[in-house]
C-alpha positions in Angstrom: -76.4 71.8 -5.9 -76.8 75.6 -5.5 -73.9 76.7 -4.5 -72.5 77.3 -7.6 -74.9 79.7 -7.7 -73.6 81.4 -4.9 -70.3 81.2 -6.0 -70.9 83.1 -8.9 -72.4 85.8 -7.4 -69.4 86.8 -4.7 -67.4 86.1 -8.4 -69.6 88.8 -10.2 -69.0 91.3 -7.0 -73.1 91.1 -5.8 -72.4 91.6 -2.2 -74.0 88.3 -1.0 -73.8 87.4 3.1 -73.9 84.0 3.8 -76.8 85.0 6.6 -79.0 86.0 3.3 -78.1 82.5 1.5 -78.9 80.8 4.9 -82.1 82.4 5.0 -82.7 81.4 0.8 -81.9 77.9 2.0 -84.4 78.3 5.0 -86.9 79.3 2.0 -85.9 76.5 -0.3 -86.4 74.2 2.4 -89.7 75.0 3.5 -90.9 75.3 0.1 -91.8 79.4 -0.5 -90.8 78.7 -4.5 -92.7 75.5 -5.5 -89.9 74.2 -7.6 -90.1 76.5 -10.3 -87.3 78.3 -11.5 -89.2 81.4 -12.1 -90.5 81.5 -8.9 -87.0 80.5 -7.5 -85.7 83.7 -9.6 -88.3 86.5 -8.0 -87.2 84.4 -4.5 -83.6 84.9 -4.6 -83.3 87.7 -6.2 -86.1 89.0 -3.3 -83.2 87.9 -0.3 -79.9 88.1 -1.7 -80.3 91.4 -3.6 -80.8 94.1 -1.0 -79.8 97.5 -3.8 -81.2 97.8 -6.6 -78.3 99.2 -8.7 -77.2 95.2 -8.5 -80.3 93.8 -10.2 -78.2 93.7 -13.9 -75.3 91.6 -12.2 -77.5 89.1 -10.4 -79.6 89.0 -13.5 -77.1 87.7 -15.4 -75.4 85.7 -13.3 -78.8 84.1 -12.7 -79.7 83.8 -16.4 -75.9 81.6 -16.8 -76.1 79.5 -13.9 -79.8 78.5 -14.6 -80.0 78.1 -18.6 -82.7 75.8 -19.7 -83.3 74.8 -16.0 -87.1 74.6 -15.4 -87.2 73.5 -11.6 -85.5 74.0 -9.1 -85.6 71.8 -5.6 -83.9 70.9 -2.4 -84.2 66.8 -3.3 -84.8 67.6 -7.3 -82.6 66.8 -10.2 -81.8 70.4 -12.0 -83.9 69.4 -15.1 -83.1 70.7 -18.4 -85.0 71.0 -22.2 -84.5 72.5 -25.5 -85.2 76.0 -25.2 -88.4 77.4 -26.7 -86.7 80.1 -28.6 -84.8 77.7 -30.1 -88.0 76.0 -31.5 -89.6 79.0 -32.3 -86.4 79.9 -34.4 -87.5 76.5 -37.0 -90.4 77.8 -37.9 -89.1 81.2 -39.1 -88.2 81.8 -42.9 -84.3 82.2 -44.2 -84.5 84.5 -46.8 -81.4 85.6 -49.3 -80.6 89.2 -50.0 -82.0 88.9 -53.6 -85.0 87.6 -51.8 -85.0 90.9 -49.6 -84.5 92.9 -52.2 -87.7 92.1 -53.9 -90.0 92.5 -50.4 -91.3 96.4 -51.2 -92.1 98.9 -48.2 -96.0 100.2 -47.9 -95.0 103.5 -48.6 -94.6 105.9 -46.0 -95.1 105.9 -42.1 -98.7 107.0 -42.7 -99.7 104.2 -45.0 -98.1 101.8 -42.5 -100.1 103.0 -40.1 -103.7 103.3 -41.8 -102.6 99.7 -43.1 -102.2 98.4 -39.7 -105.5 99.6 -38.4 -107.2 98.5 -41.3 -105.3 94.3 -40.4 -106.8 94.6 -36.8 -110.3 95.5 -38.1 -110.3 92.4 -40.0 -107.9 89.5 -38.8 -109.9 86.9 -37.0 -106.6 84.4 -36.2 -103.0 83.8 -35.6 -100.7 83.6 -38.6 -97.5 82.5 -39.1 -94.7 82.9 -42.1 -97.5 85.1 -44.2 -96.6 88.5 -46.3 -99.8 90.4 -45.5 -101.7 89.8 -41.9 -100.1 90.2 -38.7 -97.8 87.1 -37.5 -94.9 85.8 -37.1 -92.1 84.4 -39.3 -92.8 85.7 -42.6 -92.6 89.0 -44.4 -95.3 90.7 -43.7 -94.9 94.6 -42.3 -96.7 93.5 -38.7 -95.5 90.8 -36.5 -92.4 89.7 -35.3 -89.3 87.1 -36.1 -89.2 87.7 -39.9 -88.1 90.2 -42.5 -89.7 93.2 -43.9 -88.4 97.1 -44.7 -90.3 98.8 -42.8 -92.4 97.1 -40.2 -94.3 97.8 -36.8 -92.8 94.7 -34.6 -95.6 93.1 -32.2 -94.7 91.0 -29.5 -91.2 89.1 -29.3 -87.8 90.7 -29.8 -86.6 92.6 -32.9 -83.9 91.0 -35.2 -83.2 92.9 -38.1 -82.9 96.7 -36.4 -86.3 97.9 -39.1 -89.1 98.6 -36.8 -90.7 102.0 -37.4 -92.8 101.1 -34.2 -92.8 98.7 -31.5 -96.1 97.7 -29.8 -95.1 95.7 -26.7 -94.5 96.4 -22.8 -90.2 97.1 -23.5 -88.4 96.7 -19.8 -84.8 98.5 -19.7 -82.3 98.2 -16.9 -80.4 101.2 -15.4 -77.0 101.3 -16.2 -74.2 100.2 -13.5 -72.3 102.7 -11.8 -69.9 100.6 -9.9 -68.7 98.4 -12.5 -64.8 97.8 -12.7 -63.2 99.2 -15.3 -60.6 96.9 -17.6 -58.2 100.0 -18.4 -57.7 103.2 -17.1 -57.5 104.8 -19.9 -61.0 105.5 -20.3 -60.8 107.7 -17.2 -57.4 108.9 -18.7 -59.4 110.2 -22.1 -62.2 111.9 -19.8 -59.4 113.6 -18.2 -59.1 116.1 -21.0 -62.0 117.8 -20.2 -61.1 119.7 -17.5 -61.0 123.3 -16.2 -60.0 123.9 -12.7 -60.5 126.8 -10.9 -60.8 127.2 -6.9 -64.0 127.8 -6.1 -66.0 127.7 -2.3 -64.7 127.6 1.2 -61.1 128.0 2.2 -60.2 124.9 4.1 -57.3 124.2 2.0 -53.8 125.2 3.6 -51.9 127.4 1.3 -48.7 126.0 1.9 -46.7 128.8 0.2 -48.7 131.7 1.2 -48.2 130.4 4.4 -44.7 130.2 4.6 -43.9 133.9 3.0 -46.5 135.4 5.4 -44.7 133.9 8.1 -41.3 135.3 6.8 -42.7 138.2 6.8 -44.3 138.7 9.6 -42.5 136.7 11.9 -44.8 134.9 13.2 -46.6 131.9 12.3 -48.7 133.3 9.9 -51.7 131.0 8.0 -53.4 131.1 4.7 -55.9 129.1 3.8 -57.8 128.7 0.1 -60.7 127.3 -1.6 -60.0 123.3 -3.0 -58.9 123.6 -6.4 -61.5 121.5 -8.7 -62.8 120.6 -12.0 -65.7 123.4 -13.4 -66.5 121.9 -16.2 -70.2 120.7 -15.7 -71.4 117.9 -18.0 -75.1 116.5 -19.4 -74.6 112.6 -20.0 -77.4 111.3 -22.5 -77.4 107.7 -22.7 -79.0 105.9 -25.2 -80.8 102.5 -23.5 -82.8 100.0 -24.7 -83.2 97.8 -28.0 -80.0 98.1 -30.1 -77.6 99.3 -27.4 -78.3 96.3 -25.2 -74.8 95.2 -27.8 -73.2 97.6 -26.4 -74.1 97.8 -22.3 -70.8 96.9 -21.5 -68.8 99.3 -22.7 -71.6 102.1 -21.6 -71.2 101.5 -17.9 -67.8 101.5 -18.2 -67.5 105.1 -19.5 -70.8 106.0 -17.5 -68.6 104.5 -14.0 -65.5 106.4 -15.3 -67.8 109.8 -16.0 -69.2 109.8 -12.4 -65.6 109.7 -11.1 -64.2 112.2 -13.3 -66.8 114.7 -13.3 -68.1 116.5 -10.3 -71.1 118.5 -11.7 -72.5 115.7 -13.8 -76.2 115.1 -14.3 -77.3 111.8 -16.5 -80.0 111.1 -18.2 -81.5 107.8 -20.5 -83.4 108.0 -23.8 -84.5 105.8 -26.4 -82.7 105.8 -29.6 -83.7 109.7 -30.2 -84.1 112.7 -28.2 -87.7 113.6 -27.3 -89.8 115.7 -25.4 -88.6 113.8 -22.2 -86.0 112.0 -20.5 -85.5 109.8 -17.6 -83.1 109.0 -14.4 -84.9 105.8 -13.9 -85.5 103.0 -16.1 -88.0 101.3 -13.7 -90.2 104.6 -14.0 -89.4 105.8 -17.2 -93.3 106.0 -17.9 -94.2 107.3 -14.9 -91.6 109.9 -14.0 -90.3 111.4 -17.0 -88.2 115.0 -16.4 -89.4 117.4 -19.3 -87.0 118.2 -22.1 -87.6 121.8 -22.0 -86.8 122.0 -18.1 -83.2 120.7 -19.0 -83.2 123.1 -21.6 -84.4 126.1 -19.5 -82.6 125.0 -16.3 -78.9 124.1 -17.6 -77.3 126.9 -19.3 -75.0 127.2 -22.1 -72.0 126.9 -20.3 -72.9 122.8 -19.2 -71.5 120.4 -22.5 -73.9 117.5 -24.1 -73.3 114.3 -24.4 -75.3 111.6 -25.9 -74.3 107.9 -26.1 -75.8 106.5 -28.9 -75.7 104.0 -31.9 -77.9 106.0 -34.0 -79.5 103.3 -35.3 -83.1 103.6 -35.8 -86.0 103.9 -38.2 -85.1 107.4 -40.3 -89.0 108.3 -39.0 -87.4 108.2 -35.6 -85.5 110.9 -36.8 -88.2 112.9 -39.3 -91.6 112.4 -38.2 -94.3 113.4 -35.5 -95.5 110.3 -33.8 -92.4 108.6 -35.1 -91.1 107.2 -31.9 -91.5 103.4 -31.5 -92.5 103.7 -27.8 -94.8 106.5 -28.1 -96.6 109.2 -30.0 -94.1 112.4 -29.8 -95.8 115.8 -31.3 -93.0 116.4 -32.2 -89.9 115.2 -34.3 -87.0 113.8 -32.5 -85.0 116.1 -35.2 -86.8 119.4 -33.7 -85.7 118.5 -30.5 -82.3 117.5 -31.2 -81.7 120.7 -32.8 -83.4 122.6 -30.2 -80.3 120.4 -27.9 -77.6 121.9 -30.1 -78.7 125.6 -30.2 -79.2 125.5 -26.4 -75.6 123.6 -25.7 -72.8 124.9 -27.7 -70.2 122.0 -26.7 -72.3 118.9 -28.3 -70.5 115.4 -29.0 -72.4 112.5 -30.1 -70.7 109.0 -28.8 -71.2 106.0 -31.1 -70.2 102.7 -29.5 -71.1 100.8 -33.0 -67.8 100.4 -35.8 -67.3 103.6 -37.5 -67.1 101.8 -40.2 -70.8 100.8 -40.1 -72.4 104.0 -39.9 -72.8 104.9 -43.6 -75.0 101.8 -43.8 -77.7 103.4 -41.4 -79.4 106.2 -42.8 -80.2 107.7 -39.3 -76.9 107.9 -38.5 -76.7 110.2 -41.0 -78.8 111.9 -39.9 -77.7 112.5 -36.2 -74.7 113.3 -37.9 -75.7 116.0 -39.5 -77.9 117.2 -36.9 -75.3 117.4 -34.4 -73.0 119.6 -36.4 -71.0 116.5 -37.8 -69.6 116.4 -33.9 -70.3 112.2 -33.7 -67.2 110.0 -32.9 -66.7 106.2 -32.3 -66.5 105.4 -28.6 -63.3 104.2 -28.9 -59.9 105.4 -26.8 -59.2 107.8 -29.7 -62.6 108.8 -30.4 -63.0 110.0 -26.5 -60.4 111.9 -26.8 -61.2 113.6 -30.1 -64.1 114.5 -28.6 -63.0 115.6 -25.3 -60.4 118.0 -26.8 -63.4 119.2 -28.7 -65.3 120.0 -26.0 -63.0 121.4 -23.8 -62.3 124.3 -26.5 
């Protein structure tokens, strides 16, 4: 009964021996996962995984082969229910737009926030589908799975895109660098920004230099140069998390095709704005963050900026101290964006949401204008708008 499971792993390129699922079947049989499919999950993924960079595939090849399945056993039935979510998803309201219209905003990040310390101090419960205390389902500015302008979303997963701050333990995967691309035309795009120049040892023959020296001399007479290559040195920024979990695909494919293409290329992950640190790793993004200001200090002018972005974010994000959802920043993500911009001459924000959508999200705006009006769609044309751009 598993193996389409393994089937769709080889499909989905996870490099899967059949010595690892032998030894997973040796597991099953003795009975390491106790027939539950979470336990069968941390099991699997324990054997059959052996790099990391392959956790997103197996992930969700796991999450398709296994939906709604709660156990899993050698001599079992795969089992299957109605999703909680799903249930979850009854008790929540549906409100109209007039109906949206009329729910008001607090006022002002710090009235949300002396409003929210003032609902812990004196909630005693759980609600549900309320407009004041902190719950679930209603309209209310704290809580989760309803509607409000401006809220601070606690516990479960956003919806509506609003949240001036998120309280909850967020998980973010790295992006994958070995994922196949559909076109080439991506790389082809990339392509424009280049600058060669031949640079390093000589262990290059020189063909032509070779042969007139030779005519010359009359003798064989060899010339060797430096391998011609690409200068230009590049600072990927990629937006992860929340939002841009819509768009994941089409980020590692341009994030595969920018490791090919670029030979001094260093990459780094933020959420939704840029702060007073970034991150290489997503597993230890709390515990291993590189300082802004070393990038800044460390990568001179000469290196271009990219971020990878959809800009789309609570305008506080953008505006205010402490306006991060995943942490208190001193400082506003603006300052530091602008600090980005003055440091890096050849800027070019990448927005993989419709162009056409952007003038609905204020923060967009705002990034715009921040970054010197340099944003383009992360489309085939847009790349290469932005390329020539930066290769001026």
């Amino acid at each position: 009964m598993l193996l389409p499971f393994f089937t769709a792993l080889r499909d989905a390129k996870v490099p899967v021996s059949m010595k690892e699922w032998l030894h997973l079947m040796e597991a099953m049989d003795k009975d390491v996962a106790g027939g539950k499919v979470e336990d069968f999950y941390h099991l699997s993924r324990a054997v059959l995984v052996k790099d990391e960079k392959h956790y997103d595939r197996f992930d969700q090849v796991f999450g398709k082969v296994f939906a709604g399945v709660e156990t899993v056993g050698a001599g079992e039935d795969l089992t299957a229910d109605i999703p909680e979510d799903w249930l979850k998803l009854l008790t929540e309201k549906y409100l109209t737009d007039e109906e949206k219209a009329q729910i008001e905003a607090l006022g002002g990040f710090d009235k949300l926030m002396e409003t929210l310390k003032q609902r812990l101090e004196e909630q005693q419960g759980r609600h549900q589908g309320g407009n004041k205390w902190i719950g679930t389902g209603g309209t209310s500015p704290f809580g989760h799975g309803g509607y409000n302008p401006e809220g601070v979303r606690i516990g479960g997963p956003g919806r509506q895109g609003r949240a001036v701050k998120v309280w909850e333990k967020r998980e973010y995967r790295n992006l994958d660098d070995q994922v196949e691309l559909g076109t080439r035309n991506i790389k082809v795009a990339l392509r424009r920004l280049r600058r060669f120049a031949r640079q390093g040892m000589p262990d290059e023959l020189d063909m032509d230099a070779t042969i007139d020296g030779t005519a010359r001399q009359g003798w064989l007479d060899i010339h060797m140069r430096p391998e011609r290559r690409n200068t230009i040195k590049v600072l990927l920024f990629l937006d992860i998390g929340g939002s841009m979990d819509a768009h994941v695909k089409m980020c590692e494919e341009l994030f595969s095709a920018a490791k090919t293409e670029f030979k001094h290329l260093e990459f780094f992950y933020f959420h939704n704005c840029l702060y007073e640190g970034v991150w290489k790793d997503n597993r230890r993004r709390h515990s291993e963050k590189i300082p802004t200001w070393e990038l800044l200090h460390k990568c001179p002018a000469d290196w271009r900026a990219i971020f990878v972005g959809d800009a789309t974010m609570s305008p506080y994000e953008v505006t205010m101290p402490g306006g991060s959802v995943e942490h208190w920043n001193e400082e506003a993500g603006a300052v530091w964006l602008k600090r980005a911009t003055q440091q890096w001459d050849k800027v070019a924000w990448l927005n993989p949401s419709q162009e056409r959508y952007w003038s609905y999200s204020a923060s967009v705006g705002m990034i715009r204008e921040l970054v010197d009006e340099r944003m383009y769609p992360l489309t085939l044309a847009g790349l290469e708008k932005a390329m020539r751009a930066l290769a001026k």
